[in-house]
C-alpha atoms as an extended CHARMM CRD file, in Angstrom:
* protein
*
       222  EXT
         1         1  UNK       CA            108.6210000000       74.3310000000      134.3480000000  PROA      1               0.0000000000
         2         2  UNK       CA            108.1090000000       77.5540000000      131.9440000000  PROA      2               0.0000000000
         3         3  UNK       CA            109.5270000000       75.8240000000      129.3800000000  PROA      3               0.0000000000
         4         4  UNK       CA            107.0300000000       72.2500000000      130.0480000000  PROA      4               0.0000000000
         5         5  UNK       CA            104.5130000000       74.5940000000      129.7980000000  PROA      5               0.0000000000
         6         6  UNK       CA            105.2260000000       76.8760000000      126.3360000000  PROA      6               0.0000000000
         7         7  UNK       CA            107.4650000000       74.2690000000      124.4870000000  PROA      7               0.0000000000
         8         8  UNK       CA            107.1940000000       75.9980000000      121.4090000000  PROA      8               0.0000000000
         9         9  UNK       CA            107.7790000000       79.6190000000      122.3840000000  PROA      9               0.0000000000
        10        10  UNK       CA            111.0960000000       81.6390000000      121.6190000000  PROA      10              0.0000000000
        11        11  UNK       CA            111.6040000000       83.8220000000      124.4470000000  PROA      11              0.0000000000
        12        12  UNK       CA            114.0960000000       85.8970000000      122.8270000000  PROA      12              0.0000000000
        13        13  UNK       CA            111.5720000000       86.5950000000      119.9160000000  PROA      13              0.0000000000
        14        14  UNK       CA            108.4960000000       86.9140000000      122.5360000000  PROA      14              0.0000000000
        15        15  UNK       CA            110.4720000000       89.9610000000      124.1920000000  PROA      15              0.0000000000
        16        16  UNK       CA            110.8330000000       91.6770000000      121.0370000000  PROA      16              0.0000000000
        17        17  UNK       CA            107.2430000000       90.8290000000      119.8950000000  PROA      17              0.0000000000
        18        18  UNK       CA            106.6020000000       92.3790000000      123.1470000000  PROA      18              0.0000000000
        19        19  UNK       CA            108.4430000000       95.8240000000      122.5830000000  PROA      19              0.0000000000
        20        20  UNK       CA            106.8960000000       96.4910000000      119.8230000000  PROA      20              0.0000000000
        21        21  UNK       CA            104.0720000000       96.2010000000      121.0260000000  PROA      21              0.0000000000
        22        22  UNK       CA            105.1070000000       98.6880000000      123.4330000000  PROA      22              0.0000000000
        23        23  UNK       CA            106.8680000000      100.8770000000      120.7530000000  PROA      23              0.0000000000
        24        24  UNK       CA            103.7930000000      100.8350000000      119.0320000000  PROA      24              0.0000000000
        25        25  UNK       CA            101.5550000000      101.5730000000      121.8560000000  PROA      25              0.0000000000
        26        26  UNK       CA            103.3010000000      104.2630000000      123.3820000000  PROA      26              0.0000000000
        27        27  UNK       CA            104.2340000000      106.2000000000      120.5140000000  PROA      27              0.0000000000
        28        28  UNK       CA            100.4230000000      106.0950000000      119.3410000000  PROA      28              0.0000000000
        29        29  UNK       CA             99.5400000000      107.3800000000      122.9780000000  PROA      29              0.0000000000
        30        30  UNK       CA            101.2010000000      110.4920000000      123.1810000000  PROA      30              0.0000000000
        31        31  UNK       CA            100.4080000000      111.6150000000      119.7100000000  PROA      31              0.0000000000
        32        32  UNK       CA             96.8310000000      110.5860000000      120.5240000000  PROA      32              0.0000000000
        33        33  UNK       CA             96.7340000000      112.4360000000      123.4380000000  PROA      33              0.0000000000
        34        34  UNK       CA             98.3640000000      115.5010000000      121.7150000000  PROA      34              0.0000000000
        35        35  UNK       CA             95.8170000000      115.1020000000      118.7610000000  PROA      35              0.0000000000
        36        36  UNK       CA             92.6770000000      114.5360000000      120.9870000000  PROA      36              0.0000000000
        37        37  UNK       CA             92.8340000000      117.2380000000      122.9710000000  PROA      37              0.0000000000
        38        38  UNK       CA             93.3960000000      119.7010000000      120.2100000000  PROA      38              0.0000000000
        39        39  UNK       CA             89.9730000000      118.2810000000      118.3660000000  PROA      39              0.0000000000
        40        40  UNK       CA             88.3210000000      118.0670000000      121.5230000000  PROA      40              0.0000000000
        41        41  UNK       CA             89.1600000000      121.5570000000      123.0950000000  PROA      41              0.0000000000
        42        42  UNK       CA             88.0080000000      122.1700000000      118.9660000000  PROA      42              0.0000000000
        43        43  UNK       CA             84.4480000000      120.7330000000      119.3930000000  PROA      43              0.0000000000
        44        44  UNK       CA             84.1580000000      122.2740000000      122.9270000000  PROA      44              0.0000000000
        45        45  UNK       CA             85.2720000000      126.0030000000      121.9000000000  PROA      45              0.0000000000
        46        46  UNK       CA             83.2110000000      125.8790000000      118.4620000000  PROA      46              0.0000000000
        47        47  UNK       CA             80.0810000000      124.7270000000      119.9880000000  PROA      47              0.0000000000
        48        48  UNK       CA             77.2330000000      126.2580000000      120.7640000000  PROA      48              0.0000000000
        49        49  UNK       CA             77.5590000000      129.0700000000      123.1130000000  PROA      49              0.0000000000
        50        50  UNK       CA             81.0830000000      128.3250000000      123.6870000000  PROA      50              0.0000000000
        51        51  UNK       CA             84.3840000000      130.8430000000      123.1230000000  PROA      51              0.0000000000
        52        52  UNK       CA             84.8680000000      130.0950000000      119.2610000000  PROA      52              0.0000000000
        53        53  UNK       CA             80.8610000000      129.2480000000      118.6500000000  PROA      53              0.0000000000
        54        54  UNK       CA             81.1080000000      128.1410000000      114.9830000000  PROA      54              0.0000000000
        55        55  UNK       CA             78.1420000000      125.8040000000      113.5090000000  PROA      55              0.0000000000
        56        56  UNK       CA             80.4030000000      125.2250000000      110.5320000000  PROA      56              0.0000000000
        57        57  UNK       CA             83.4830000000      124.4520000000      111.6260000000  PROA      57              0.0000000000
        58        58  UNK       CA             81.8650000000      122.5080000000      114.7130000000  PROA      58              0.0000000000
        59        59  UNK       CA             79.5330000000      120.5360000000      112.3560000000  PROA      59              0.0000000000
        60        60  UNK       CA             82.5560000000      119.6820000000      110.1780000000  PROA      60              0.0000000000
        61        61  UNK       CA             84.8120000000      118.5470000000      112.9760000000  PROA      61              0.0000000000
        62        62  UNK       CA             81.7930000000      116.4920000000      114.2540000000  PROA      62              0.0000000000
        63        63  UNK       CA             81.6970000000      114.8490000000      111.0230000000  PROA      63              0.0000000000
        64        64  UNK       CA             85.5490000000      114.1000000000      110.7890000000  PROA      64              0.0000000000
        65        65  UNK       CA             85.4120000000      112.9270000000      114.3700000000  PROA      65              0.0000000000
        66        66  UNK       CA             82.2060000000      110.8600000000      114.1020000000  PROA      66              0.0000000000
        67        67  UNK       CA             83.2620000000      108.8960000000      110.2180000000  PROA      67              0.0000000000
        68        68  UNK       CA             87.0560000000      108.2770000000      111.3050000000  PROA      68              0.0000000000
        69        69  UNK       CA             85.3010000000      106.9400000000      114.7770000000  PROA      69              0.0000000000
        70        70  UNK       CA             82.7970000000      105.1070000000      113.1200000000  PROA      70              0.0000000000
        71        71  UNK       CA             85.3550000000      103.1490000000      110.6060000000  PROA      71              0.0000000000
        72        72  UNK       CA             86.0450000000       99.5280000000      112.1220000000  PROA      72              0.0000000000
        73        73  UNK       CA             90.4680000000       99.3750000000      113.1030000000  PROA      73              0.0000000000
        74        74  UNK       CA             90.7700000000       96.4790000000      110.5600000000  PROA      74              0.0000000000
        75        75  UNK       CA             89.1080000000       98.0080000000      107.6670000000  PROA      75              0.0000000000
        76        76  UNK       CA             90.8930000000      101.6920000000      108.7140000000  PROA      76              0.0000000000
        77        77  UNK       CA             94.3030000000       99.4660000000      108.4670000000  PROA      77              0.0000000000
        78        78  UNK       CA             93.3290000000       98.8900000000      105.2160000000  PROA      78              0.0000000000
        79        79  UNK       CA             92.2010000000      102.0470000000      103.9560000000  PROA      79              0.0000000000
        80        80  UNK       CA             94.9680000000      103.5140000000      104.8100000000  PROA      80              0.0000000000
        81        81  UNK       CA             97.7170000000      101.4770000000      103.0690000000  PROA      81              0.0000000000
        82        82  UNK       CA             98.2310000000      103.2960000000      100.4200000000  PROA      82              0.0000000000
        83        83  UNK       CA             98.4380000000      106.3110000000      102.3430000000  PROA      83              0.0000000000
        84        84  UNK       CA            101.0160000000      104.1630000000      104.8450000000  PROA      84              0.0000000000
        85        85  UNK       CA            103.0290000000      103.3470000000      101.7360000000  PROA      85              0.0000000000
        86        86  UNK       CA            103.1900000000      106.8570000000      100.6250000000  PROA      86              0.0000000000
        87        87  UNK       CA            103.9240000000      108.0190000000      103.7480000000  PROA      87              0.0000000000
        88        88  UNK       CA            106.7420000000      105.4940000000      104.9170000000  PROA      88              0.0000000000
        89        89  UNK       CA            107.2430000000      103.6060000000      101.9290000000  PROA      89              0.0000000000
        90        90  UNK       CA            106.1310000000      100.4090000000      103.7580000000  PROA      90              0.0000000000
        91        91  UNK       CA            103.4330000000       98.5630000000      105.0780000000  PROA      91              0.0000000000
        92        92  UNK       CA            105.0270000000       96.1520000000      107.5540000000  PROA      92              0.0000000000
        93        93  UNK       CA            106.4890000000       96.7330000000      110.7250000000  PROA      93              0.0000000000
        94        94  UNK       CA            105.9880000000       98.4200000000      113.9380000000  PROA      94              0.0000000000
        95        95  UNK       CA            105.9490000000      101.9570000000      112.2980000000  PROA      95              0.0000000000
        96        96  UNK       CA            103.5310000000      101.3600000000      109.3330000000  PROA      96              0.0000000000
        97        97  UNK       CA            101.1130000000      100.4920000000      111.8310000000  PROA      97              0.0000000000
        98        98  UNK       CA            101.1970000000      104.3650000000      113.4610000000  PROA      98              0.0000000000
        99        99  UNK       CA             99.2470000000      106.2660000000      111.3760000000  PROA      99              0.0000000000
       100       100  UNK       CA             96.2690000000      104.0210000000      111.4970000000  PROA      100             0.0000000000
       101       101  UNK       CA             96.5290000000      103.3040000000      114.9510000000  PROA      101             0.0000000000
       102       102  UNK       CA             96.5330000000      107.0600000000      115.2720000000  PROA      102             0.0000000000
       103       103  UNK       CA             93.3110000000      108.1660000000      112.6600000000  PROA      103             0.0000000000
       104       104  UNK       CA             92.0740000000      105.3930000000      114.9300000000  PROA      104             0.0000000000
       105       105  UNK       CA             92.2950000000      106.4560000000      118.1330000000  PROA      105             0.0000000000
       106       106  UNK       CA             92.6500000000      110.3770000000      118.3040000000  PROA      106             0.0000000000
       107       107  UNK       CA             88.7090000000      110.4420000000      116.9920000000  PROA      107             0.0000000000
       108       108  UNK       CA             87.5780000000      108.2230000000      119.8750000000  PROA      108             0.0000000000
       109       109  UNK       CA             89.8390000000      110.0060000000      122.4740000000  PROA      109             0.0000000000
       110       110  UNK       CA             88.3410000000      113.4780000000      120.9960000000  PROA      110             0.0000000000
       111       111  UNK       CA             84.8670000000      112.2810000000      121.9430000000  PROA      111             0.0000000000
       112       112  UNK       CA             86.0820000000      111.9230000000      125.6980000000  PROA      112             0.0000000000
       113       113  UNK       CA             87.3980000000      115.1750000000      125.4860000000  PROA      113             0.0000000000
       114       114  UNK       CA             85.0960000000      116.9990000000      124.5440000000  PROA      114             0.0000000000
       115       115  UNK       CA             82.7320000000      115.1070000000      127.4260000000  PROA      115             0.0000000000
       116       116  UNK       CA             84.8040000000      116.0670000000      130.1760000000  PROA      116             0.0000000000
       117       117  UNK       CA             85.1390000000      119.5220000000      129.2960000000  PROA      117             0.0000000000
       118       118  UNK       CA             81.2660000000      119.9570000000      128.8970000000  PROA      118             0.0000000000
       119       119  UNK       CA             80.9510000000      118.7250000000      132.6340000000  PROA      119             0.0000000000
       120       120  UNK       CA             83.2680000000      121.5570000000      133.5470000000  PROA      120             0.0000000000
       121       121  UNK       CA             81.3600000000      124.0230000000      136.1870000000  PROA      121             0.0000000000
       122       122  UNK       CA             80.4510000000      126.8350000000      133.8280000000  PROA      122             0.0000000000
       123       123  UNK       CA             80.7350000000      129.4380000000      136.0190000000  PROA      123             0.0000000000
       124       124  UNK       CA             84.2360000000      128.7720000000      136.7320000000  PROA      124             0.0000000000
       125       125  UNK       CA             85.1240000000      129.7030000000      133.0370000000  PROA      125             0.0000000000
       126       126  UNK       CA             82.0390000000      132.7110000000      132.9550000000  PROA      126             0.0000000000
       127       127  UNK       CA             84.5600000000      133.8550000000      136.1090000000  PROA      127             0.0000000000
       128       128  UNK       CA             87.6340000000      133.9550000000      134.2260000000  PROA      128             0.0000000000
       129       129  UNK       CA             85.4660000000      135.3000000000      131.2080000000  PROA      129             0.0000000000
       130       130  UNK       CA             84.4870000000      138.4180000000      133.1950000000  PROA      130             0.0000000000
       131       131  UNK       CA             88.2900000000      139.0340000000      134.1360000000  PROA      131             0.0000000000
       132       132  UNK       CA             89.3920000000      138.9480000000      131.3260000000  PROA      132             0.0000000000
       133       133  UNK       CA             91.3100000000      136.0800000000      130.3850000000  PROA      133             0.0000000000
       134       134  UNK       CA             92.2240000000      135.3100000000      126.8630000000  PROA      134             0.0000000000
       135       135  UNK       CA             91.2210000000      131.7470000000      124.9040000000  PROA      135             0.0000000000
       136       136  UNK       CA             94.3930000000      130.8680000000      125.6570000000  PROA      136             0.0000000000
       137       137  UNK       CA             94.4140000000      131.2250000000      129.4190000000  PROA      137             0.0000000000
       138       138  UNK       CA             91.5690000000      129.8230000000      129.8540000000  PROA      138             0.0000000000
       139       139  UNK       CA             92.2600000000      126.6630000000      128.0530000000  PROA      139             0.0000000000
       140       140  UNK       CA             95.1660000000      126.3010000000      129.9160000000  PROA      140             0.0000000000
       141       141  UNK       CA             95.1350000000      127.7680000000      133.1140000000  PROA      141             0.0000000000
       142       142  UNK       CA             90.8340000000      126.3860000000      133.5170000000  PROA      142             0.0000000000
       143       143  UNK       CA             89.4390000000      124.0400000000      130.7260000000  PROA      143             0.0000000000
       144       144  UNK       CA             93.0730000000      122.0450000000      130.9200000000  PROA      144             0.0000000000
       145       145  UNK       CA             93.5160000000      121.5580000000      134.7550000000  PROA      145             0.0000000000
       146       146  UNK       CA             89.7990000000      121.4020000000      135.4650000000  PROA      146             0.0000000000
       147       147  UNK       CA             89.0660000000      118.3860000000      133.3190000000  PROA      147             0.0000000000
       148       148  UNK       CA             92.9240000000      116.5720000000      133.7300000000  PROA      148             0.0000000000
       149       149  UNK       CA             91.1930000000      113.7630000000      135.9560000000  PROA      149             0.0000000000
       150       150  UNK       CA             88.7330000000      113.1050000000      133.2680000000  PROA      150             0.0000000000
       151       151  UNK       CA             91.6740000000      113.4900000000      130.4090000000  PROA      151             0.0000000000
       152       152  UNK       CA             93.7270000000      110.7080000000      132.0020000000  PROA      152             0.0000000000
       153       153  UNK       CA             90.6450000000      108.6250000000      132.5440000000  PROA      153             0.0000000000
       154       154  UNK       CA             90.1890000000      108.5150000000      128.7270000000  PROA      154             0.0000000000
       155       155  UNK       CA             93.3940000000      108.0060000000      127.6020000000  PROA      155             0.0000000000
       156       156  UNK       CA             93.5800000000      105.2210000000      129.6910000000  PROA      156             0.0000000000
       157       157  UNK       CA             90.4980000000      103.6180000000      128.5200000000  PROA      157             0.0000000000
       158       158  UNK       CA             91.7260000000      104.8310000000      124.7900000000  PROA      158             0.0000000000
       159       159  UNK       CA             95.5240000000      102.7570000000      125.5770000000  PROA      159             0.0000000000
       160       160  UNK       CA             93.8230000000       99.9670000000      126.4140000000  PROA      160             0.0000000000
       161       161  UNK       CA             91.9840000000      100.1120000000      123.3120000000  PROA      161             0.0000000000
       162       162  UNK       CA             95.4560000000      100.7220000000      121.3080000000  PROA      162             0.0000000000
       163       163  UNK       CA             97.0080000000       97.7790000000      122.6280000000  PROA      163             0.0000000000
       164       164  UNK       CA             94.1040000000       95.5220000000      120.8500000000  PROA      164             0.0000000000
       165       165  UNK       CA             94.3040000000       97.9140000000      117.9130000000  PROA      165             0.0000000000
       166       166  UNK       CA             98.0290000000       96.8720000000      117.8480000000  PROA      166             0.0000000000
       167       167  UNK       CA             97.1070000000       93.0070000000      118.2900000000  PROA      167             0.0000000000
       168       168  UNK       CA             94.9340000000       93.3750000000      115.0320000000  PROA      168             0.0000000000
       169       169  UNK       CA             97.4150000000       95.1520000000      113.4520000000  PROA      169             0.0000000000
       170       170  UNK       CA             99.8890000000       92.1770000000      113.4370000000  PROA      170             0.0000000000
       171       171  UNK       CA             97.5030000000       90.1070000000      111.5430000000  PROA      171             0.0000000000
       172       172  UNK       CA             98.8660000000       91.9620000000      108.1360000000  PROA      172             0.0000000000
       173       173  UNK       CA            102.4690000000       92.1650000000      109.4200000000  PROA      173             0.0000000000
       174       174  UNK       CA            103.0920000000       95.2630000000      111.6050000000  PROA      174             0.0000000000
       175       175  UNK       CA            104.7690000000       92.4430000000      114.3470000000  PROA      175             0.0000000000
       176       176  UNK       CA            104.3690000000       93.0260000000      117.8460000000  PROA      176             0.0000000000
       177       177  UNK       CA            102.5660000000       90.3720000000      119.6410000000  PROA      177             0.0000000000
       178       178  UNK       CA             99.7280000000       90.1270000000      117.4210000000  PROA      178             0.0000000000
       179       179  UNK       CA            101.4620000000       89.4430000000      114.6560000000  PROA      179             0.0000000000
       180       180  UNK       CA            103.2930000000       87.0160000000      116.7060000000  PROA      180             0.0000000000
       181       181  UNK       CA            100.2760000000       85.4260000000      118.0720000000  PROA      181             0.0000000000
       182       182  UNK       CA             98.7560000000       85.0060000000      114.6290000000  PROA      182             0.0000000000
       183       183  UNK       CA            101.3380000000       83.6590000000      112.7350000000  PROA      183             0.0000000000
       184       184  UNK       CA            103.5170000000       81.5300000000      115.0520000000  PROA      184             0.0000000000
       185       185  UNK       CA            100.8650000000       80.7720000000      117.0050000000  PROA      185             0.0000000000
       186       186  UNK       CA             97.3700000000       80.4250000000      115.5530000000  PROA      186             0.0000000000
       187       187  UNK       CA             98.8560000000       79.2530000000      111.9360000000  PROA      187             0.0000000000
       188       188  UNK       CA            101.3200000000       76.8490000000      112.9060000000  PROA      188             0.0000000000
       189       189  UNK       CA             98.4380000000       75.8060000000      115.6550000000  PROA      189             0.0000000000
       190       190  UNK       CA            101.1390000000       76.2800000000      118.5730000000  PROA      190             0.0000000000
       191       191  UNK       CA             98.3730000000       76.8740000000      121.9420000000  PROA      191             0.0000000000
       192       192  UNK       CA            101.2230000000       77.8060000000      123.7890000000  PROA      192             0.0000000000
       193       193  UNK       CA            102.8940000000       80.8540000000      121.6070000000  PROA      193             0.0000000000
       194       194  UNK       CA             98.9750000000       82.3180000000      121.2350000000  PROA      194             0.0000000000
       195       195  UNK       CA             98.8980000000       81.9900000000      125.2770000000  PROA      195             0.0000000000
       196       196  UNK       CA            101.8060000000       83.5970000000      126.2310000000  PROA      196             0.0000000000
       197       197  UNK       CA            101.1040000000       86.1650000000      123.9480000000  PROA      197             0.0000000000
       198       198  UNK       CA             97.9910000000       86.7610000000      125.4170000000  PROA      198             0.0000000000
       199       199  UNK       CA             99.4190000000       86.5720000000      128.4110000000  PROA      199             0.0000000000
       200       200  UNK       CA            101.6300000000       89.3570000000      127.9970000000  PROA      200             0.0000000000
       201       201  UNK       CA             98.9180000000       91.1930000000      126.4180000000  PROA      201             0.0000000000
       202       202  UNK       CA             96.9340000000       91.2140000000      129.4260000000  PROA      202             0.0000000000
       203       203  UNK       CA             99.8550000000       92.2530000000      131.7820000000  PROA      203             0.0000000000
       204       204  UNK       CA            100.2310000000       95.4660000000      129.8470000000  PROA      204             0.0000000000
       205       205  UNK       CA             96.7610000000       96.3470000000      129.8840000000  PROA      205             0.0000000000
       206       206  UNK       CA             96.9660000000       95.8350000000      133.2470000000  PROA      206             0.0000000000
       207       207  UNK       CA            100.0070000000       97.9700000000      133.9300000000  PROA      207             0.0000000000
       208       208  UNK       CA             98.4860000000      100.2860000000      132.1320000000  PROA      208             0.0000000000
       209       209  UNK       CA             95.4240000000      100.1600000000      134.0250000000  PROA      209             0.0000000000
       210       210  UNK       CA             97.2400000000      100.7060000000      137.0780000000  PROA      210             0.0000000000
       211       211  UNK       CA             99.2630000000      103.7300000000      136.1480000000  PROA      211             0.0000000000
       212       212  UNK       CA             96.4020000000      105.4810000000      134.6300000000  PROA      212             0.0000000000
       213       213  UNK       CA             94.3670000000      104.9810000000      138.0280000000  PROA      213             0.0000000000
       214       214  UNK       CA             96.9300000000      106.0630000000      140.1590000000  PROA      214             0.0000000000
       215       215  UNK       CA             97.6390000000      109.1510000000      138.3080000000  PROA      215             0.0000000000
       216       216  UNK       CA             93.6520000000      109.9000000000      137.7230000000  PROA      216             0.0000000000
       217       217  UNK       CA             93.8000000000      109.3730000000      142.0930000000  PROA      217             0.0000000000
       218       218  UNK       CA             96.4010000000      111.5570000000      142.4230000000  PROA      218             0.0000000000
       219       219  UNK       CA             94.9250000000      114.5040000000      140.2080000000  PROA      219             0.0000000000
       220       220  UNK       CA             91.1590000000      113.8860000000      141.1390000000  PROA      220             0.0000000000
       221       221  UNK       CA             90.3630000000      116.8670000000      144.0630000000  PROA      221             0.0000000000
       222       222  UNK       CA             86.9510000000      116.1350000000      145.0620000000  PROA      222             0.0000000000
């Protein structure tokens, strides 16, 4: 029946079109998540009235945020070849694709950061102000934990984003099912191979969807 349906698809090379997509998606996560905090918590802390209130530092990290934000994926992907190149000596393949999936995303995710910080109860951090607390502590022990409903929210919505960001990617070789979808699908006008791609596609994003719901459920106390 499956195979009445995609006649021209290679199973064996849809799975591994389909990890790395997964590879790629999942490795650009976690550093995104990493990276976005740390320039969000950055924006938060240096604006005004804040912990670390800095105009210049705040209006510079505003500006990195907002260009490298602004910047559509497939012209970032090629902006940042020769930096790719440099960096991994290659353009093709699962890992070139990284660093501009990453300069992509970490920006966007940064802005949701710093968003669900700002709707953080003020008082609770003027509390641990007048106690005492370090930056540090309160970062972690209040800013962190406070806005982690809001933090898983985003980088859901940001993953989702990644896994199209990975789709466009394979159109100049960085495989996955993009690249898979593109070239043994659209070019050699197989339907089928572009379907079941898609297919796929849309099963991860709504796995993903699904995990980053239950876990936003699970930490959301009001």
């Amino acid at each position: 029946m499956i195979e009445q349906i995609f006649p021209n698809v290679e199973w064996p090379v849809m799975w591994e079109a389909t990890y790395e997509t997964i590879y790629m998606t999942l490795i650009s996560v976690v550093i995104t998540f990493i990276l976005g905090i740390a320039l969000g918590l950055l924006l938060f802390l240096t604006s005004k009235g804040n912990l670390w209130e800095n105009k210049i530092v705040y209006a510079v990290t505003t500006a990195v945020v907002n260009i490298f934000r602004s910047i559509p994926f497939i012209i970032l992907i090629v902006l940042l070849i020769p930096f790719t190149r440099a960096l991994l000596g290659t353009i093709r393949g699962a890992d070139a694709a990284l660093p501009a999936l990453i300069i992509g995303a970490a920006p966007f995710y940064a802005r949701m950061v710093e968003i669900a910080l700002r709707e953080i109860d003020k008082g609770v951090i003027e509390a641990a102000r007048s106690m005492g607390a370090k930056v540090s502590t309160i970062v972690f022990k209040v800013l962190i934990p406070e806005s982690m409903p809001a933090l898983i929210s985003g980088i859901t919505v940001t993953a989702i984003a990644l896994v199209g960001y990975t789709a466009m990617a394979g159109v100049i070789g960085a495989g996955g099912l993009g690249n898979l979808a593109f070239l043994d699908g659209f070019q050699r006008s197989r339907d089928d191979v572009t379907l079941a791609a898609t297919i796929i596609i849309l099963i991860i994003v709504f796995i993903i969807q699904f995990i980053g719901d239950f876990f936003t459920n699970r930490l959301d106390k009001r």
